[in-house]
N, CA and C of each residue as an Amber inpcrd file, in Angstrom:
protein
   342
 -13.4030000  15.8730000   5.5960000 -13.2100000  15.9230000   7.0340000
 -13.9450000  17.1190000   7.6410000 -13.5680000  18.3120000   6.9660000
 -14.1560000  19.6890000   7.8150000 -16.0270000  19.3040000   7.4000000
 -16.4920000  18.5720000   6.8570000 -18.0770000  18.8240000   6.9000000
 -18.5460000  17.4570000   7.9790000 -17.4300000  16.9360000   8.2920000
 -17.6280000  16.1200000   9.4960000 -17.2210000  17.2120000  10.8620000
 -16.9480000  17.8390000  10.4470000 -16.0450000  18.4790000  12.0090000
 -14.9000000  18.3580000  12.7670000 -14.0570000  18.3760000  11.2680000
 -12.5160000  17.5320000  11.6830000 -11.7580000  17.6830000  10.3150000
 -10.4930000  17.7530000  10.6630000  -8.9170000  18.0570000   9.7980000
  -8.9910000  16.7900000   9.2780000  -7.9930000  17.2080000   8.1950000
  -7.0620000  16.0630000   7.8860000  -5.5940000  16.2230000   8.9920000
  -5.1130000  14.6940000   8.8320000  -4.6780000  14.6560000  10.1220000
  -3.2050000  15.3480000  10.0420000  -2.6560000  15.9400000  11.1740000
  -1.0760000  15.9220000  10.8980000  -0.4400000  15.2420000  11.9600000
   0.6420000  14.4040000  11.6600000   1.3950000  13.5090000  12.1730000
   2.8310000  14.7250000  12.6800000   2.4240000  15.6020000  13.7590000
   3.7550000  16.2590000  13.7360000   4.4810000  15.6740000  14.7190000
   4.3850000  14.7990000  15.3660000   5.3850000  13.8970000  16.2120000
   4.9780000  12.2280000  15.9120000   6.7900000  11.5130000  16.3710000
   6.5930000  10.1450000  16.1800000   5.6190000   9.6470000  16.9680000
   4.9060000   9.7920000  18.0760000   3.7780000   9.6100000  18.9100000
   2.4950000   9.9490000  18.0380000   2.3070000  10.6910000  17.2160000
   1.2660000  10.7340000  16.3010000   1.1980000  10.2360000  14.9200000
   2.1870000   9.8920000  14.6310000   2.5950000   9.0490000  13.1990000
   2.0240000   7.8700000  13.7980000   2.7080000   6.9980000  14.7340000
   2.3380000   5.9270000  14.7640000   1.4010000   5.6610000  15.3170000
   0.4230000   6.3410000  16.1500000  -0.9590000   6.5290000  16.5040000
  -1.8650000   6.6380000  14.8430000  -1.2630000   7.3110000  13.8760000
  -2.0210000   7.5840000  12.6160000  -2.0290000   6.2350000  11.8470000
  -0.8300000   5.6930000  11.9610000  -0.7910000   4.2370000  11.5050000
  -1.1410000   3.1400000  11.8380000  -1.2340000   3.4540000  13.0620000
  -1.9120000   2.2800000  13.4350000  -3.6600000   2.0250000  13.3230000
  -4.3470000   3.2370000  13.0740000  -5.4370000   3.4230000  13.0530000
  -5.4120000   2.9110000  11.5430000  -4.8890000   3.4330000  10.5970000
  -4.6940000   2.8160000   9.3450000  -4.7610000   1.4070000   8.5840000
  -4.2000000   1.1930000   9.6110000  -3.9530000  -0.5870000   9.3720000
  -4.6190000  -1.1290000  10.0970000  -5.7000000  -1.0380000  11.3950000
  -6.5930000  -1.5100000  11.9840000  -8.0700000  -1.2300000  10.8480000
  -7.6720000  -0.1800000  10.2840000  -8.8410000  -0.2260000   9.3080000
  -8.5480000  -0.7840000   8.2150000  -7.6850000  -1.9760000   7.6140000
  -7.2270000  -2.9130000   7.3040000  -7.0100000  -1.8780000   5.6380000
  -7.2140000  -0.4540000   5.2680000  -6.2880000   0.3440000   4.3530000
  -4.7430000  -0.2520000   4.3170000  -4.5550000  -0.4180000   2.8660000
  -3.4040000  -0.9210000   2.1080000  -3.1030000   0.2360000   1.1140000
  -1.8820000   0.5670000   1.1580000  -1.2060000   1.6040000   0.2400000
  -1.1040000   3.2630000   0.7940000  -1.0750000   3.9030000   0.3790000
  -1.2880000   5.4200000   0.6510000  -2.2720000   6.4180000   1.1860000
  -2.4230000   7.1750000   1.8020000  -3.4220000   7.4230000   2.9360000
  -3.2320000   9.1790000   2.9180000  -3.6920000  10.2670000   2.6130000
  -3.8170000  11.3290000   2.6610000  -3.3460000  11.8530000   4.0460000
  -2.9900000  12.9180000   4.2090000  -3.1160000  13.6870000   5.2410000
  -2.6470000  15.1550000   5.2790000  -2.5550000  15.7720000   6.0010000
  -2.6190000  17.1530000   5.6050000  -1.6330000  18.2870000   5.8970000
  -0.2370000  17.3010000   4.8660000   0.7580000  18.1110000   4.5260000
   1.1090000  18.4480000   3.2680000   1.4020000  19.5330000   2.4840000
   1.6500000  20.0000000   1.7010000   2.4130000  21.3590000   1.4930000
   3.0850000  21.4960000   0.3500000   3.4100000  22.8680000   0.0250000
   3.4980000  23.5110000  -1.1410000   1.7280000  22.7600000  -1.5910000
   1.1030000  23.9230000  -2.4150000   1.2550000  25.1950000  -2.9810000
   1.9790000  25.9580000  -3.2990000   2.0090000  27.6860000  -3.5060000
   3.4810000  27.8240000  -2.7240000   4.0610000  27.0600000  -2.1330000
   5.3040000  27.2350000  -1.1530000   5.9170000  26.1620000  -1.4040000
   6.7060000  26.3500000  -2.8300000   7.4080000  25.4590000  -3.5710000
   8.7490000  24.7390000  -2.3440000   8.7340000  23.7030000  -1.8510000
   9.9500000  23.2420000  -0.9560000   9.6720000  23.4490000   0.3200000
   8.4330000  24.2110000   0.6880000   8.7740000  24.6650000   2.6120000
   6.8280000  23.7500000   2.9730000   7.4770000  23.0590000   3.5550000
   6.3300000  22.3750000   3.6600000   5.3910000  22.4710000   4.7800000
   4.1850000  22.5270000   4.6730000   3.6320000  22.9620000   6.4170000
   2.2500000  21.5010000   6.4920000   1.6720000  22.0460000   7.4060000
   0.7690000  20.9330000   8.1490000  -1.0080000  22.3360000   7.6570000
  -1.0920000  21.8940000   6.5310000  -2.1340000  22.1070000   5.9480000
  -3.4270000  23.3120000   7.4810000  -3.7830000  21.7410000   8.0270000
  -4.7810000  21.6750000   9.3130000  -4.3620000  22.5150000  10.5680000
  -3.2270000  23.1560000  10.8330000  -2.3410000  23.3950000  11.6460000
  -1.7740000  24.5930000  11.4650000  -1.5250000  25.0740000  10.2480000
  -0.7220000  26.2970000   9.5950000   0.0740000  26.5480000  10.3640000
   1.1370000  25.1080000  10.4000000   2.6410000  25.0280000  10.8770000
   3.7470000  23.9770000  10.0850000   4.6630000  24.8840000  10.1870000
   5.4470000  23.8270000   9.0370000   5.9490000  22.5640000   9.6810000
   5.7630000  21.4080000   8.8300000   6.5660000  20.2770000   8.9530000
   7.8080000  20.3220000   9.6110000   7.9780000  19.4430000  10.7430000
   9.0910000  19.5370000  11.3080000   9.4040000  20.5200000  12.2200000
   8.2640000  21.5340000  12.5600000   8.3150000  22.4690000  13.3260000
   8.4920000  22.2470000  14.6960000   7.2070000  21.4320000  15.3960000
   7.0020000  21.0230000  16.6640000   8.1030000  20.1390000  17.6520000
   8.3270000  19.7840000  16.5410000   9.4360000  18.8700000  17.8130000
  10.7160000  18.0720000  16.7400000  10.4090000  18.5880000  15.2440000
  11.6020000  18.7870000  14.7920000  11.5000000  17.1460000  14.2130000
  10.2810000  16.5940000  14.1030000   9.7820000  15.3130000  13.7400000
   9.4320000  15.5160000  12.5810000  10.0880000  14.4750000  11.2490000
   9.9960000  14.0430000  10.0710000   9.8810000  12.7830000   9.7330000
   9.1790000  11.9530000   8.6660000   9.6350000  10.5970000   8.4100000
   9.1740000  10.5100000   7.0910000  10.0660000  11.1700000   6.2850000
   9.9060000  11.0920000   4.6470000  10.8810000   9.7180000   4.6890000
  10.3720000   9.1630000   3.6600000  11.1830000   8.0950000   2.3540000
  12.1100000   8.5490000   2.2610000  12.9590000   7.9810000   2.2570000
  14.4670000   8.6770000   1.3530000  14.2190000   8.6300000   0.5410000
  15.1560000   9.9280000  -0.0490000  14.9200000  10.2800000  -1.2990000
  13.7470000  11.1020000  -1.3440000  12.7620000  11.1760000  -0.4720000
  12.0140000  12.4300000  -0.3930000  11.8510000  13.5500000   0.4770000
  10.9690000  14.4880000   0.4790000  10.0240000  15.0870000  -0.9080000
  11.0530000  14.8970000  -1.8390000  10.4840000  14.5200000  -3.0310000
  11.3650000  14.9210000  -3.9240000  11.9920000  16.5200000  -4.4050000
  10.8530000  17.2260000  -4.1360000  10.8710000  18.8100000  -4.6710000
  11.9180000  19.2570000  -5.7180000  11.0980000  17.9620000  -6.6500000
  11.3020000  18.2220000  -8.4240000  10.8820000  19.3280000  -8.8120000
  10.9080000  20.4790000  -9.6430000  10.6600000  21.4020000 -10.0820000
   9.3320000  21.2300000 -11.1100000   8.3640000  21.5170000 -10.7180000
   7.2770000  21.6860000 -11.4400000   6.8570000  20.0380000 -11.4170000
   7.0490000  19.2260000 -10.5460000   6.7450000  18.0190000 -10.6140000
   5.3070000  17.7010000 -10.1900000   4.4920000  18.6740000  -9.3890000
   3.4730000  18.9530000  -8.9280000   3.5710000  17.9550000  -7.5810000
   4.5350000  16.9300000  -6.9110000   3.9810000  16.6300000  -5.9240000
   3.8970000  17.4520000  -4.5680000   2.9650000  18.0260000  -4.8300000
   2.5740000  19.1770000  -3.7120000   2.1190000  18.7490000  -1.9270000
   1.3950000  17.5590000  -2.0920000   0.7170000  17.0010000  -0.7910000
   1.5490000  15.5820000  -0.1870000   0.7770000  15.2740000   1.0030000
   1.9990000  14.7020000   2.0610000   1.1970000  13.0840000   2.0400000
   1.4190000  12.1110000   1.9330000   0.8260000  10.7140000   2.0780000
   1.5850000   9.6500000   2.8430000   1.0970000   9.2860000   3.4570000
   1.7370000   8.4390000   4.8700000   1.2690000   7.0860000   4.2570000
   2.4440000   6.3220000   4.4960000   2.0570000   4.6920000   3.8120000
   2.7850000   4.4300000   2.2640000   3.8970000   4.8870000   2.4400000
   4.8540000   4.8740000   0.8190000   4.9700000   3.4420000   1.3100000
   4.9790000   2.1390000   0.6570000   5.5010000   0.9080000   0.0700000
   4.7360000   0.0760000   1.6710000   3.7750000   0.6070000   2.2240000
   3.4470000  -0.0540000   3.1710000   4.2350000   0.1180000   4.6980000
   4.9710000   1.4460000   4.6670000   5.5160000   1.8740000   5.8090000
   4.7500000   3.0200000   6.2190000   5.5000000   3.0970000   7.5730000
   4.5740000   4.4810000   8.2540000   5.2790000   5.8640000   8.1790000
   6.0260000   5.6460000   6.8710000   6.5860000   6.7930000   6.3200000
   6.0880000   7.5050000   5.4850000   6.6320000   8.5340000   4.9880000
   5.9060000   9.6110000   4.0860000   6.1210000   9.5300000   2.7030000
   5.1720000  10.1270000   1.8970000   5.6610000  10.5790000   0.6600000
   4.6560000  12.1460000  -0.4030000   5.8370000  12.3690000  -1.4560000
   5.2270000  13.8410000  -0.8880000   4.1890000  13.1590000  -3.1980000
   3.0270000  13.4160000  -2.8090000   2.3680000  12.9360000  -4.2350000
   1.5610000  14.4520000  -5.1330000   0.8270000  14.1800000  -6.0900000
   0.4330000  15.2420000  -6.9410000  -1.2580000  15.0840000  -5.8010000
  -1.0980000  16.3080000  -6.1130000  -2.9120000  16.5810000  -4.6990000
  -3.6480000  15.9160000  -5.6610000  -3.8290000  15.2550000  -6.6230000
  -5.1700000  15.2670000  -8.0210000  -5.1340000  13.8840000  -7.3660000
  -4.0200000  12.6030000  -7.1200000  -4.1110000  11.4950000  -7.3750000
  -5.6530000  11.3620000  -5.8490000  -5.9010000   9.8450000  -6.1070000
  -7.0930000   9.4090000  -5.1070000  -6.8660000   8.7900000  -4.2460000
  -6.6580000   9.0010000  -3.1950000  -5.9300000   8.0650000  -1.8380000
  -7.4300000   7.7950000  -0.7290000  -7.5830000   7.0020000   0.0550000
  -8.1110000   7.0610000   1.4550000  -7.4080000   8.7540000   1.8430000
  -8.2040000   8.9530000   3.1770000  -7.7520000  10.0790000   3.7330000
  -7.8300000   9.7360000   5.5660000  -6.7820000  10.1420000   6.2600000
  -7.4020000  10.6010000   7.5160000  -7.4160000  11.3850000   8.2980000
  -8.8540000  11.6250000   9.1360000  -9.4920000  12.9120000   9.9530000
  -8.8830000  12.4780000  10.8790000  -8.9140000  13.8490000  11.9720000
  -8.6440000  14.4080000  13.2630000  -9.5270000  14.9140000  13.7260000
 -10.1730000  14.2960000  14.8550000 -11.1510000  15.3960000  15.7500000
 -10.7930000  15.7930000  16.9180000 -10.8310000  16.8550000  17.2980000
 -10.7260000  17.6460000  18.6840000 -11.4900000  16.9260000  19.7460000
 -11.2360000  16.2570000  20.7570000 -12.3790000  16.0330000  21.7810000
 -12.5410000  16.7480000  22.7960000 -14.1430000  17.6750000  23.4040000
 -13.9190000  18.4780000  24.0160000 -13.0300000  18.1200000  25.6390000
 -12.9960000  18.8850000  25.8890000 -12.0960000  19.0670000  27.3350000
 -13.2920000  18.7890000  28.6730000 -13.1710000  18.1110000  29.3930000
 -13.7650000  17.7330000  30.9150000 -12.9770000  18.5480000  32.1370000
 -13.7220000  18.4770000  32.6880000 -12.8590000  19.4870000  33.7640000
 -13.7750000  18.6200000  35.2890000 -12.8670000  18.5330000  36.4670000
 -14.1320000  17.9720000  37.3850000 -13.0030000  18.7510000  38.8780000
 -13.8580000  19.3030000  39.3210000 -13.4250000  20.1520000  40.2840000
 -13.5950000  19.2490000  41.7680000 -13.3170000  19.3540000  43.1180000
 -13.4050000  18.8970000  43.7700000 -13.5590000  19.9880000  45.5290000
């Protein structure tokens, strides 16, 4: 993403989850889909990679799987994947596995005076 000029995405509100999913499934992607939550080095406290803000921060918006994160001990699932069993829910996986991924780009700002 960053050598395009763009994040991986974070879904920190239900208005952006399902904006992320739906882009997902218009690009007719099946299964698990990267994005850019994790807590890498910060065993249990999870943040928004792209953002360097924790999960659940902004408006207090989550949509893990039940039953997840798991935050098994040494289980390595460190990173955040949207699309567990074909929902627009989360799941927390090992960073190594190979998923699709999706970017976020900034679009600049217009301004028109009058």
């Amino acid at each position: 993403c960053i050598m395009n000029g763009g994040y991986l995405a974070a879904t920190q509100t239900a208005f952006q989850n399902s904006e992320v999913w739906s882009v997902i499934r218009k690009a007719g992607v099946t299964g698990e889909v990267w994005v850019s939550g994790t807590q890498l080095g910060l065993q249990g406290s999870w943040i928004w990679l792209s953002r360097n803000t924790p999960v659940g921060r902004m408006s207090g918006y989550t949509n893990w799987y039940p039953g997840k994160p798991s935050n098994a001990a040494n289980s390595g699932d460190n990173c955040l994947t949207i699309g567990v069993f074909n929902t627009a829910m989360w799941n927390d996986r090992q960073c190594t596995r190979e998923y699709p991924y999706v970017c976020e780009y900034y679009a600049p700002y217009s301004y028109s005076f009058g």
